[in-house]
C-alpha positions in Angstrom: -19.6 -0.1 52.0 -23.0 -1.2 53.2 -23.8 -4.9 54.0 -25.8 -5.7 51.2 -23.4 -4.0 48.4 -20.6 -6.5 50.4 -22.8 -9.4 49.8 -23.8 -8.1 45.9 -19.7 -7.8 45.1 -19.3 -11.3 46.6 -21.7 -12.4 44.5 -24.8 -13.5 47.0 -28.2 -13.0 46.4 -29.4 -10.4 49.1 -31.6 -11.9 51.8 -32.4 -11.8 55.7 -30.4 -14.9 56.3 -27.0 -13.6 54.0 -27.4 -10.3 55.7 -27.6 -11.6 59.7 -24.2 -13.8 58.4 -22.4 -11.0 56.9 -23.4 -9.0 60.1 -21.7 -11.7 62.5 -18.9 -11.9 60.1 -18.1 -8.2 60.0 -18.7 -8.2 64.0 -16.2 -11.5 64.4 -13.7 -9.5 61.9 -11.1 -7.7 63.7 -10.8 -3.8 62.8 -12.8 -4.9 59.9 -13.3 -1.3 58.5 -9.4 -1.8 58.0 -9.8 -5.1 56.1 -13.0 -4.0 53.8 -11.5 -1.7 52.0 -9.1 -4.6 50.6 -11.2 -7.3 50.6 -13.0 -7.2 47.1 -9.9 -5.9 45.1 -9.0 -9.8 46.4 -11.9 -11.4 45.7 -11.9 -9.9 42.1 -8.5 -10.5 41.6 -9.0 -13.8 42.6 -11.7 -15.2 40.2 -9.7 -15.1 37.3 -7.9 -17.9 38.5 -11.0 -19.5 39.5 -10.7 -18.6 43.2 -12.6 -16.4 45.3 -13.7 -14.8 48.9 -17.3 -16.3 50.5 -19.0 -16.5 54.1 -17.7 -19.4 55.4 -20.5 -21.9 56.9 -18.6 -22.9 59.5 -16.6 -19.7 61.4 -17.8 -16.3 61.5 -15.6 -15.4 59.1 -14.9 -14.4 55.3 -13.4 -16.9 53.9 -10.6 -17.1 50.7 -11.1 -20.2 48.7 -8.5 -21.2 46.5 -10.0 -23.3 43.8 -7.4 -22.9 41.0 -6.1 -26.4 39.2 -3.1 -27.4 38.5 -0.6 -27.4 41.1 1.5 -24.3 40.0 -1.7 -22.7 39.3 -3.1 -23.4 43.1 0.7 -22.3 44.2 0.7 -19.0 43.0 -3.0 -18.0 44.1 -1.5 -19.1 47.9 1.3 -16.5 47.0 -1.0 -13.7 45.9 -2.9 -14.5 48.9 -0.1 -14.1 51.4 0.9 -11.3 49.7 -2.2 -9.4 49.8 -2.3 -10.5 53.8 1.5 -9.0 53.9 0.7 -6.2 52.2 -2.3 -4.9 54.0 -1.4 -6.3 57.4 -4.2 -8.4 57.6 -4.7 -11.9 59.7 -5.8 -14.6 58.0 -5.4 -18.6 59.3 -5.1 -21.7 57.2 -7.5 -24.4 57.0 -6.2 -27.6 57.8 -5.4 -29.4 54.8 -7.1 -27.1 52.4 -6.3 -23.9 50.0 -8.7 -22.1 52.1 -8.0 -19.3 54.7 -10.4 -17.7 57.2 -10.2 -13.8 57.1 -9.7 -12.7 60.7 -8.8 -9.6 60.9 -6.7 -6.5 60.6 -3.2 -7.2 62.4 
């Protein structure tokens, strides 16, 4: 998948400051080509419970944000999202306090 059909699925406007991000991202992302193939069918599974994947502003990194309400709700997001990280081997690291998990690569 090219950079700018990554950026179009995630839902940003395609410019030359989303595409330089994406481009560290992928770079920072480890075995990316491993994690890509996965990373969509999350974000679009995501969004029906109001959560979804984004370039984070901080890391060079995707990042999964858990947004769902309602405390059973916001649990079982975090269980399809370790589930989705079991499943296809890939690292991802908890924010501190938050429902929000930097992508970081394939394991």
């Amino acid at each position: 998948m090219t950079n700018d059909a990554i950026l179009k699925q995630l839902g940003y406007t395609v410019t030359q400051s989303a595409m330089a991000q994406v481009e560290k991202v992928i770079k920072n992302t480890h075995n990316f080509e491993q994690v890509e193939k996965h990373l969509i069918t999350l974000h679009d599974q995501l969004q029906a419970h109001l959560s979804y994947i984004a370039l984070s502003s901080n890391k060079d990194y995707f990042k999964i944000k858990n947004e769902a309400k309602g405390t059973e709700m916001i649990s079982e997001v975090n269980e399809i999202i370790a589930h989705w990280s079991d499943k296809y081997k890939i690292d991802i690291e908890k924010v501190d306090g938050k429902d929000t998990y930097y992508v970081i690569g394939y394991k």
